[in-house]
MOPAC internal coordinates of N, CA, C and O (Angstrom, degrees):
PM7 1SCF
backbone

  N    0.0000 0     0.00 0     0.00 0    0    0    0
  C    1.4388 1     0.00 0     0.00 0    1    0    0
  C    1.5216 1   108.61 1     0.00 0    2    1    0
  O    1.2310 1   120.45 1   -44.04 1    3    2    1
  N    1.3997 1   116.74 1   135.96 1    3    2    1
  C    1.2983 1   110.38 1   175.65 1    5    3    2
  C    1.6036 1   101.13 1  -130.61 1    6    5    3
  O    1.2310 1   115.19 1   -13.19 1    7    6    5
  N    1.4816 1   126.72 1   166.81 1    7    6    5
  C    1.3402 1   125.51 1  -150.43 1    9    7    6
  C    1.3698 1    95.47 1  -118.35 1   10    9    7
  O    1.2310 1   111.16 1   -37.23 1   11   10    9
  N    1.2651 1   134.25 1   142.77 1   11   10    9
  C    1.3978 1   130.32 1  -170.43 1   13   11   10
  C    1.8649 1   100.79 1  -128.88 1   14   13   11
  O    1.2310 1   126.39 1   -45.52 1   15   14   13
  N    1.4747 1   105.32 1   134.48 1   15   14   13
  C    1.5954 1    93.35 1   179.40 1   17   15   14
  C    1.4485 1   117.29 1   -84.86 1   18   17   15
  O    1.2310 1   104.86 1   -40.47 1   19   18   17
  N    1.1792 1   145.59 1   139.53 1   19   18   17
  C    1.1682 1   138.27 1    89.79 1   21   19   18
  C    1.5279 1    91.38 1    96.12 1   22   21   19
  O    1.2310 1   130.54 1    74.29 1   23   22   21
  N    1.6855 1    97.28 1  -105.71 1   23   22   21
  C    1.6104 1   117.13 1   179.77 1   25   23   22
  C    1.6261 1   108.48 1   -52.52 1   26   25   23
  O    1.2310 1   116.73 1   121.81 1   27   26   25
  N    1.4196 1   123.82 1   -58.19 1   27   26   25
  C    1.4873 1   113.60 1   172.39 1   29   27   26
  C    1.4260 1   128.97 1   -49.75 1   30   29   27
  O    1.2310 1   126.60 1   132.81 1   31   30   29
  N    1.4178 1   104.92 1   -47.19 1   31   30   29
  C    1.7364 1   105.38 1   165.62 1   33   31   30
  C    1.8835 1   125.40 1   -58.60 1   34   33   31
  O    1.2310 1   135.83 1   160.77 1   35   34   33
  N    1.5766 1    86.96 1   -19.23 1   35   34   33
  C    2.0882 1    79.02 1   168.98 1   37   35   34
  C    1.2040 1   102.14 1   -97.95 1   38   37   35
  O    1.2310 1   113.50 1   149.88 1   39   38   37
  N    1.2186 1   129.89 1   -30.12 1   39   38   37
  C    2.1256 1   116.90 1   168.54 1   41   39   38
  C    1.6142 1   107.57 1   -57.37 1   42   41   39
  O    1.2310 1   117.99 1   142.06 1   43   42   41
  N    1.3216 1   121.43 1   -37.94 1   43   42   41
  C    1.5551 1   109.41 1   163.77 1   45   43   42
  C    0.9357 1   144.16 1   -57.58 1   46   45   43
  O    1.2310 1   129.16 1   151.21 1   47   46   45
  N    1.9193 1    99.96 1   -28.79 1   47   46   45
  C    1.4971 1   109.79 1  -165.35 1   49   47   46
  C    1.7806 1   114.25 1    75.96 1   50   49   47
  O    1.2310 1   130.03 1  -144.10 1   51   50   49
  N    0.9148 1    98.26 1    35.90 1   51   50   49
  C    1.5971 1    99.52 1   156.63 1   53   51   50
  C    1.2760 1   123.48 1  -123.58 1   54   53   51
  O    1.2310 1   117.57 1   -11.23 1   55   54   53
  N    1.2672 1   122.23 1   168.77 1   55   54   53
  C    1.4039 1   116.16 1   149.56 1   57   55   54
  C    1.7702 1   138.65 1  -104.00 1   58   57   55
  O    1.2310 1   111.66 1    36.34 1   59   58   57
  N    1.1797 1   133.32 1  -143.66 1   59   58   57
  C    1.3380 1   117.81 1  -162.93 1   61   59   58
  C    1.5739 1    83.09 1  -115.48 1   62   61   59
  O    1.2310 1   118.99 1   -30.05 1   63   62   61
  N    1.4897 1   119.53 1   149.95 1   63   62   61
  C    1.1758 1   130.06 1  -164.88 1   65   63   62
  C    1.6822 1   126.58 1    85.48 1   66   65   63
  O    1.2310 1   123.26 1   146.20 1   67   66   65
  N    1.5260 1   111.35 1   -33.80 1   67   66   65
  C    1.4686 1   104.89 1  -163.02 1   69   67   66
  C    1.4533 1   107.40 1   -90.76 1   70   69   67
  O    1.2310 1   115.86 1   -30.81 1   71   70   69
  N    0.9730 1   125.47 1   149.19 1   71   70   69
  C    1.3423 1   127.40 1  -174.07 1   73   71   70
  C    1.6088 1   113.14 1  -103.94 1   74   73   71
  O    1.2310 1   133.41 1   -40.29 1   75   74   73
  N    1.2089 1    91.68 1   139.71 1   75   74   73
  C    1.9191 1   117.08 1  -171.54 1   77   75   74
  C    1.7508 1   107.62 1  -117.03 1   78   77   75
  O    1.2310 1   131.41 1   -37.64 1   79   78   77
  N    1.0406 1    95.57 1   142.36 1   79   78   77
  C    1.4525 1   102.54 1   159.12 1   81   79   78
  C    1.3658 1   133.05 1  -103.50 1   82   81   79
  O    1.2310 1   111.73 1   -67.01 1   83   82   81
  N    1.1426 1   133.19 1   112.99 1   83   82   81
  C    1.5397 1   141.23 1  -135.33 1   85   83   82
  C    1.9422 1    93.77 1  -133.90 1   86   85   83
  O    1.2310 1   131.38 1   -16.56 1   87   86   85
  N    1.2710 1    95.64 1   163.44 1   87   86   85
  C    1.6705 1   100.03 1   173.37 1   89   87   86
  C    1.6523 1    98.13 1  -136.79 1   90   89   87
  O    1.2310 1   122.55 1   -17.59 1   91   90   89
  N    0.9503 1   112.72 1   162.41 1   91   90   89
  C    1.5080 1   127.03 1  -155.11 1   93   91   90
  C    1.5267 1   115.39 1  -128.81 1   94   93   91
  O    1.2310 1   100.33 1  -109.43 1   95   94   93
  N    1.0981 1   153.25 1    70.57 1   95   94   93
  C    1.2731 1   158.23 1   160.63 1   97   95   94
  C    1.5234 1   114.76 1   -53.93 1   98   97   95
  O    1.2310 1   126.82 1   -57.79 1   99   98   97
  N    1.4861 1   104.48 1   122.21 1   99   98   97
  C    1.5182 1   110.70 1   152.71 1  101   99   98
  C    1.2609 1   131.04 1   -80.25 1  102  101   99
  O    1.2310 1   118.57 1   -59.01 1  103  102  101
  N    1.3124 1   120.32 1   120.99 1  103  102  101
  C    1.4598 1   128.39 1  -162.50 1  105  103  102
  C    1.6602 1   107.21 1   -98.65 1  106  105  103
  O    1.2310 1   124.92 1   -93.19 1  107  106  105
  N    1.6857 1   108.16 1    86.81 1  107  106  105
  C    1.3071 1   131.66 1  -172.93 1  109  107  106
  C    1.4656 1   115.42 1   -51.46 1  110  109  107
  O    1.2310 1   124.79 1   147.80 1  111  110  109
  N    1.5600 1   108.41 1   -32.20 1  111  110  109
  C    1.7362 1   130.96 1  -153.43 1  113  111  110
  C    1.7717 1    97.23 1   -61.87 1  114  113  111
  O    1.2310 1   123.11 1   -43.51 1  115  114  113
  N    1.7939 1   111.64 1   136.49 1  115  114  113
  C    1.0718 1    87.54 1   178.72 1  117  115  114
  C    1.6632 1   124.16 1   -90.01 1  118  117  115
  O    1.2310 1   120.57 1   -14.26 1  119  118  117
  N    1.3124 1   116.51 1   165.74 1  119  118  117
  C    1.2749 1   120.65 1  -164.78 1  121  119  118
  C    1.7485 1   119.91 1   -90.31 1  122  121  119
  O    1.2310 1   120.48 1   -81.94 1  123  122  121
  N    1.5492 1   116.70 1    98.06 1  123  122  121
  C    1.1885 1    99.72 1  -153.42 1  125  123  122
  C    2.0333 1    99.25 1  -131.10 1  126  125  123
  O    1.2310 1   135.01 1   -44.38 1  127  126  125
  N    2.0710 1    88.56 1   135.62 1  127  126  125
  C    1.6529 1    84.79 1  -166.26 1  129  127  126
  C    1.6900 1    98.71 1   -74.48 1  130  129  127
  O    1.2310 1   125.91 1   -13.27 1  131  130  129
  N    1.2741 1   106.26 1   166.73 1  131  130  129
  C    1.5050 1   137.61 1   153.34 1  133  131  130
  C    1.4113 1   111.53 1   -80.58 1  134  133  131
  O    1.2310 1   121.66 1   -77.88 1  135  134  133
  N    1.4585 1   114.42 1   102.12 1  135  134  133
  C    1.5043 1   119.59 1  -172.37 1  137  135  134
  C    2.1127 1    92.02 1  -115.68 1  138  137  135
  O    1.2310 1   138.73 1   -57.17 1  139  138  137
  N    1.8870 1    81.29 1   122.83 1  139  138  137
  C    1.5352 1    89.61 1  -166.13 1  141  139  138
  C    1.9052 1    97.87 1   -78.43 1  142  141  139
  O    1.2310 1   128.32 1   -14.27 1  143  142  141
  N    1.7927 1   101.59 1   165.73 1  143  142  141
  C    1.7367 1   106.64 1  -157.70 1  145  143  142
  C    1.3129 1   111.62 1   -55.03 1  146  145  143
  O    1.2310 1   126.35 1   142.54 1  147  146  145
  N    1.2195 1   105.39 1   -37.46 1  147  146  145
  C    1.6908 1   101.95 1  -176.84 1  149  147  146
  C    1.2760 1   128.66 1   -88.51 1  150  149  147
  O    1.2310 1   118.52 1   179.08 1  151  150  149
  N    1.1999 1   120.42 1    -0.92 1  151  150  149
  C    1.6589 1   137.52 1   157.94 1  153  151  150
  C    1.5199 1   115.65 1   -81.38 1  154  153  151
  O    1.2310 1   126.01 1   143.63 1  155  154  153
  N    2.0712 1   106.05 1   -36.37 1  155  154  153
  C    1.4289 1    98.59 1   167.55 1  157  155  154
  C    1.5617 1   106.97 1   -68.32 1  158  157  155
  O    1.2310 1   112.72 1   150.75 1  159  158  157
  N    0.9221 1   131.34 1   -29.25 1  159  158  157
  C    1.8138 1   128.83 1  -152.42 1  161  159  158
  C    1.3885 1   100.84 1   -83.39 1  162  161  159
  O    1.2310 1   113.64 1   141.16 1  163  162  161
  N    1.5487 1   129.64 1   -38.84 1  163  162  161
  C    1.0492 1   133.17 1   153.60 1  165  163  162
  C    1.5299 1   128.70 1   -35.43 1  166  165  163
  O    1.2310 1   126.50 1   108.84 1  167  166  165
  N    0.8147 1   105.11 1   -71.16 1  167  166  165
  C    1.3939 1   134.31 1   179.65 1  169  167  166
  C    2.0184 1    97.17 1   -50.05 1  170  169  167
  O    1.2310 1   118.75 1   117.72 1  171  170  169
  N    1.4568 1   119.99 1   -62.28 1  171  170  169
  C    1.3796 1   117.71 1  -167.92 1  173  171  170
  C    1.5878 1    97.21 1   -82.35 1  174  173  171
  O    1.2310 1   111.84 1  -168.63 1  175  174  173
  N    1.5964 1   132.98 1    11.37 1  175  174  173
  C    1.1283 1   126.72 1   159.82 1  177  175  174
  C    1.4854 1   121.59 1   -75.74 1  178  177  175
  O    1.2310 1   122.85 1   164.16 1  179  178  177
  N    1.9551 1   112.14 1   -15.84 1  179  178  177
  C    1.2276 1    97.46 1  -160.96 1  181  179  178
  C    1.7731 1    78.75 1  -144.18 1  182  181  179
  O    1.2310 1   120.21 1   -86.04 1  183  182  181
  N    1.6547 1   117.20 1    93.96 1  183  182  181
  C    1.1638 1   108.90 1  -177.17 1  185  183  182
  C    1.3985 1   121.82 1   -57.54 1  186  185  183
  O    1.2310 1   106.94 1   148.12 1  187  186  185
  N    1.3387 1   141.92 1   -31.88 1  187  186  185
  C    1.1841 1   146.58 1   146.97 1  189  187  186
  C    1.5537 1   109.17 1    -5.13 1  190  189  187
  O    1.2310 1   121.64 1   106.45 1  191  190  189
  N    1.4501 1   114.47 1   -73.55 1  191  190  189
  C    1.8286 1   129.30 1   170.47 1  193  191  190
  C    1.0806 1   113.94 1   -39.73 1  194  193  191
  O    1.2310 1   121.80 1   136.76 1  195  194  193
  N    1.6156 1   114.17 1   -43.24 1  195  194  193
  C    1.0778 1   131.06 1  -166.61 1  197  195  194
  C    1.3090 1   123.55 1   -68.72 1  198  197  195
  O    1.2310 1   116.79 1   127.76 1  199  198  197
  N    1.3399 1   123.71 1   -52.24 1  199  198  197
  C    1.3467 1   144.25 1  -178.23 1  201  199  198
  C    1.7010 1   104.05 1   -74.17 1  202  201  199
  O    1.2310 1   131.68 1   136.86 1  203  202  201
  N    1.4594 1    95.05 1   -43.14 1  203  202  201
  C    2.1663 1    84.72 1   179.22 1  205  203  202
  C    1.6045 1   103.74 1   -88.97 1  206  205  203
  O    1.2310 1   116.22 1   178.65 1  207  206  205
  N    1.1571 1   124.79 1    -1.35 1  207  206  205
  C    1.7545 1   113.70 1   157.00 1  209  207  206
  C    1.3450 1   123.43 1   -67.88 1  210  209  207
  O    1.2310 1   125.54 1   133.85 1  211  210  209
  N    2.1928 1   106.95 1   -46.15 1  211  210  209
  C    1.3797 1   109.54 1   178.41 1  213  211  210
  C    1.7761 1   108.68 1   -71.30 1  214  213  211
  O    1.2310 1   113.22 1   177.91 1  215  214  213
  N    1.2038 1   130.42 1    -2.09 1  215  214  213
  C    1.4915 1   116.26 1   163.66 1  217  215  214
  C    1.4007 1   112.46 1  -107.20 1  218  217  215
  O    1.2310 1   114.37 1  -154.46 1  219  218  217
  N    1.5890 1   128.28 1    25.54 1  219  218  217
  C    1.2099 1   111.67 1   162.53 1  221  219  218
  C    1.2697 1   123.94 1   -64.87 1  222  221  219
  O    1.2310 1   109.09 1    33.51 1  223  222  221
  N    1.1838 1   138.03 1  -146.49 1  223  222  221
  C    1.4842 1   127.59 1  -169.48 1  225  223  222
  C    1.8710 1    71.44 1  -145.21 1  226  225  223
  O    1.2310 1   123.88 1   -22.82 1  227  226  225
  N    1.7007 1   110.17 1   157.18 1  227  226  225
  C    1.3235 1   134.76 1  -163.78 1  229  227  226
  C    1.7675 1   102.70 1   -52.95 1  230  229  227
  O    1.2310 1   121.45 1   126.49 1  231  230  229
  N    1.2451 1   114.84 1   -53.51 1  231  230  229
  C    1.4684 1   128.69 1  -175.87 1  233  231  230
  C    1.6931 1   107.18 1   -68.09 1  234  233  231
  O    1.2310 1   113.72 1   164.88 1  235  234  233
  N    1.4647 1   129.49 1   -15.12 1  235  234  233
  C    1.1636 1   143.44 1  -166.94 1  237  235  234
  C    1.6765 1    84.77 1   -88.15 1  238  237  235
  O    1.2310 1   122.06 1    85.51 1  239  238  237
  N    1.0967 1   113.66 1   -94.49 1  239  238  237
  C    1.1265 1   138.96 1  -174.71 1  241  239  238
  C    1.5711 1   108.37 1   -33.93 1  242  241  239
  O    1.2310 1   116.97 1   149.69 1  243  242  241
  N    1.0136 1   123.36 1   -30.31 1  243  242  241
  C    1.7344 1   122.41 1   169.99 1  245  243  242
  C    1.4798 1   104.16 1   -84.98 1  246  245  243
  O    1.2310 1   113.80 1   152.28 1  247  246  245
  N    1.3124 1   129.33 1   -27.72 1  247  246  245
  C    1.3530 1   133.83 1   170.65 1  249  247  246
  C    1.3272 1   119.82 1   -47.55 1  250  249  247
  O    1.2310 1   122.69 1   142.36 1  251  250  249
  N    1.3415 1   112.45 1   -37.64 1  251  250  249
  C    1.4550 1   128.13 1  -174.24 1  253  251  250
  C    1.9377 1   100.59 1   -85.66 1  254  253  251
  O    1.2310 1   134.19 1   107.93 1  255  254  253
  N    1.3356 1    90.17 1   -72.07 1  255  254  253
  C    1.6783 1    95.92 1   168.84 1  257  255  254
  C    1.3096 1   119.20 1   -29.77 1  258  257  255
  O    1.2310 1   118.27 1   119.97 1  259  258  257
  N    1.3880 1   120.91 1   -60.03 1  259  258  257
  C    1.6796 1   104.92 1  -165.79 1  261  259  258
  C    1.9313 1    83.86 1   -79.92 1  262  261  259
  O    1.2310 1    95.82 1    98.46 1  263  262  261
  N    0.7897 1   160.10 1   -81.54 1  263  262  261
  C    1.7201 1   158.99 1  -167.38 1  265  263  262
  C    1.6463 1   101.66 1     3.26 1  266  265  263
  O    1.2310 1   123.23 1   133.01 1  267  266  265
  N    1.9448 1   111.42 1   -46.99 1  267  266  265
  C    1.3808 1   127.99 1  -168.83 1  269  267  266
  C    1.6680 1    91.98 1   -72.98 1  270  269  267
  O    1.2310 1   118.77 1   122.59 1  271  270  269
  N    1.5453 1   119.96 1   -57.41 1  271  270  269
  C    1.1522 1   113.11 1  -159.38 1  273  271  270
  C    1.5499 1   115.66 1   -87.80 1  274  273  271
  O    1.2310 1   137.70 1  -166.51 1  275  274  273
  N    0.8115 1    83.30 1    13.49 1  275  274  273
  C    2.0258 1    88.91 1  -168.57 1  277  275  274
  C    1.4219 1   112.85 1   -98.69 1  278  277  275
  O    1.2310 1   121.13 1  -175.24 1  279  278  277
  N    1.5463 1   115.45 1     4.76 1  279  278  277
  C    1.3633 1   141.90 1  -150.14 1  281  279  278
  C    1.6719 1    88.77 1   -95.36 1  282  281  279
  O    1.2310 1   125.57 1   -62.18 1  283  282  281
  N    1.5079 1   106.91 1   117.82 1  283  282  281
  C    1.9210 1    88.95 1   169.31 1  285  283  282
  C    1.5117 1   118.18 1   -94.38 1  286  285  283
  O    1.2310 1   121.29 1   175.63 1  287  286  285
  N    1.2956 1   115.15 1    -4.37 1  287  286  285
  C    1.6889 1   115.36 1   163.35 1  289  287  286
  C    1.6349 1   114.57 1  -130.26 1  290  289  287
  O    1.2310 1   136.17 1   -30.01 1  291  290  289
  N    1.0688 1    86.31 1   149.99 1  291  290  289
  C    2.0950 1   116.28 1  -158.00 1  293  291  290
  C    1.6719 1    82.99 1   -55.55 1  294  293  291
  O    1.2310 1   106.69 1   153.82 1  295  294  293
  N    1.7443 1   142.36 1   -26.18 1  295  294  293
  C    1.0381 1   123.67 1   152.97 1  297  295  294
  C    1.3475 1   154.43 1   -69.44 1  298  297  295
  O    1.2310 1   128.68 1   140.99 1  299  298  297
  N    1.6174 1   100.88 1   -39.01 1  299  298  297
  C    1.4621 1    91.04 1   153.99 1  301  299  298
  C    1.3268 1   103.13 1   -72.60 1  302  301  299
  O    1.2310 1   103.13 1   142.27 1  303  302  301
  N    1.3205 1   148.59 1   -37.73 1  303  302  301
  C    1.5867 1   109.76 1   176.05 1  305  303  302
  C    1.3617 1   134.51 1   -67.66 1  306  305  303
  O    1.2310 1   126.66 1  -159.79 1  307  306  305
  N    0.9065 1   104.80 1    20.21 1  307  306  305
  C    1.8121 1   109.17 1   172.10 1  309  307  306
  C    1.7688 1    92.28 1  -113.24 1  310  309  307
  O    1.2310 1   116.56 1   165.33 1  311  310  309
  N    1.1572 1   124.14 1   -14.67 1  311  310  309
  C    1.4594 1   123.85 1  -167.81 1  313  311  310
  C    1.8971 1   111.65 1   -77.39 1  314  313  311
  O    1.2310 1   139.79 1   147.44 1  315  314  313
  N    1.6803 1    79.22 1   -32.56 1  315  314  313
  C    1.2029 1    96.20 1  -156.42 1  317  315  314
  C    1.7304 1   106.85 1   -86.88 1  318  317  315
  O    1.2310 1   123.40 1   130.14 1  319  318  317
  N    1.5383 1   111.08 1   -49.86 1  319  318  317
  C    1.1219 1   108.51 1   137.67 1  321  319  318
  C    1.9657 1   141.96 1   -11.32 1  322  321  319
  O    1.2310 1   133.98 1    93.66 1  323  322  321
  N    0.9294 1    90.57 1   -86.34 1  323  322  321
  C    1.1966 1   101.54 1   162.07 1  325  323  322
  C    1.8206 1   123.05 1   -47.91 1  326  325  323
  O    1.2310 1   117.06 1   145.62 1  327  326  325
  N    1.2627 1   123.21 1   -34.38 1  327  326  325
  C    1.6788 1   141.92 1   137.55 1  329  327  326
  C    1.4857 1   108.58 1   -17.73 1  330  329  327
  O    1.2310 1   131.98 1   112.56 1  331  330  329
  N    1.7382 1    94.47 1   -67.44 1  331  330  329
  C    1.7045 1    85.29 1  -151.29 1  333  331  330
  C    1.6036 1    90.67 1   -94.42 1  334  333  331
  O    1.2310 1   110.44 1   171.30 1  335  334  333
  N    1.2767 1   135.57 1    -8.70 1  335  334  333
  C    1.4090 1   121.03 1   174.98 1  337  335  334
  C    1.2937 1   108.70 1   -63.72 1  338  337  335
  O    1.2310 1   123.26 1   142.05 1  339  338  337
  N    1.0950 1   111.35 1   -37.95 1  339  338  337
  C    1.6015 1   124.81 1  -171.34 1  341  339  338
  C    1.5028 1    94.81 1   -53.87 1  342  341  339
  O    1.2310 1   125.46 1    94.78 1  343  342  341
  N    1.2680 1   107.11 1   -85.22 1  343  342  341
  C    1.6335 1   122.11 1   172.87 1  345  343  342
  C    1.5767 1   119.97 1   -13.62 1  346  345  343
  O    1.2310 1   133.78 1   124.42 1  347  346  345
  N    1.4845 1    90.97 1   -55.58 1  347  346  345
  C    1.8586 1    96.18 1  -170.86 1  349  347  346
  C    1.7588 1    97.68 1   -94.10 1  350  349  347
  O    1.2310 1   116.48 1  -157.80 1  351  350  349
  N    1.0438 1   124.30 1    22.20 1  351  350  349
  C    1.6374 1   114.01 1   164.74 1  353  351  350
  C    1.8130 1   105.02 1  -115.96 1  354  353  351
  O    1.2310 1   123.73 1   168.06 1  355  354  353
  N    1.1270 1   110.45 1   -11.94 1  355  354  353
  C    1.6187 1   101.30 1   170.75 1  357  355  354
  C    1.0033 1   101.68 1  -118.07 1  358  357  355
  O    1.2310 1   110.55 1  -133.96 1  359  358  357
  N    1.4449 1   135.36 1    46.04 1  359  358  357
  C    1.7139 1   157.94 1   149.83 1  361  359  358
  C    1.5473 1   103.49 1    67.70 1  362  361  359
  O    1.2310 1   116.66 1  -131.62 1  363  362  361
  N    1.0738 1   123.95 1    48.38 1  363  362  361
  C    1.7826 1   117.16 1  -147.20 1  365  363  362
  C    1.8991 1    99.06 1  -126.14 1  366  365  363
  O    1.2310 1   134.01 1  -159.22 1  367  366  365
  N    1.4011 1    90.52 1    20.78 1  367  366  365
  C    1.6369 1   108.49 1  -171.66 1  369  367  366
  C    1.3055 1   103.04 1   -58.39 1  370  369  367
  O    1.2310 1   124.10 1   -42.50 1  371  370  369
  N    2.1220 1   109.74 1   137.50 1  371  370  369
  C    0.7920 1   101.87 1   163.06 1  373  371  370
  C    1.5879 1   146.33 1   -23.82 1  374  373  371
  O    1.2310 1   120.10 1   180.00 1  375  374  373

């Protein structure tokens, strides 16, 4: 049994309780973040950052990413930046 929310069960057209038969695919493709230019340039300034960002795990690595982009002024995003380089050059990665 698997549990379906809410919003997915009204794009199906079902309701809660009735049972569907569904097929299930594993999605093999690998999962790869979008690291915006000035977080990459950062980052390949201080290979240390560099090397413990490329072994984060997919959810690691977006952690940092949205932190950069989630910034609503061009200062905290350079602040913030500067945060997680710090972080990921004394291996202290999320």
């Amino acid at each position: 049994m698997v549990g379906v929310n809410a919003d997915n069960r009204v794009g199906a057209g079902v309701a809660g309780g009735e049972e569907v038969d569904v097929d299930v695919e594993l999605d093999t493709a690998p999962r790869e973040v979008s690291v915006p230019a000035d977080f990459a340039a950062a980052l390949n300034a201080e290979p240390d950052a560099r090397t413990t960002f490329d072994g984060l795990s997919y959810s690691n690595k977006s952690w940092h990413v949205l932190q950069v982009t989630g910034a609503k002024s061009d200062e905290t995003r350079q602040r913030r930046i500067a945060k997680s380089v710090d972080i990921l050059k004394e291996g202290r990665a999320r």
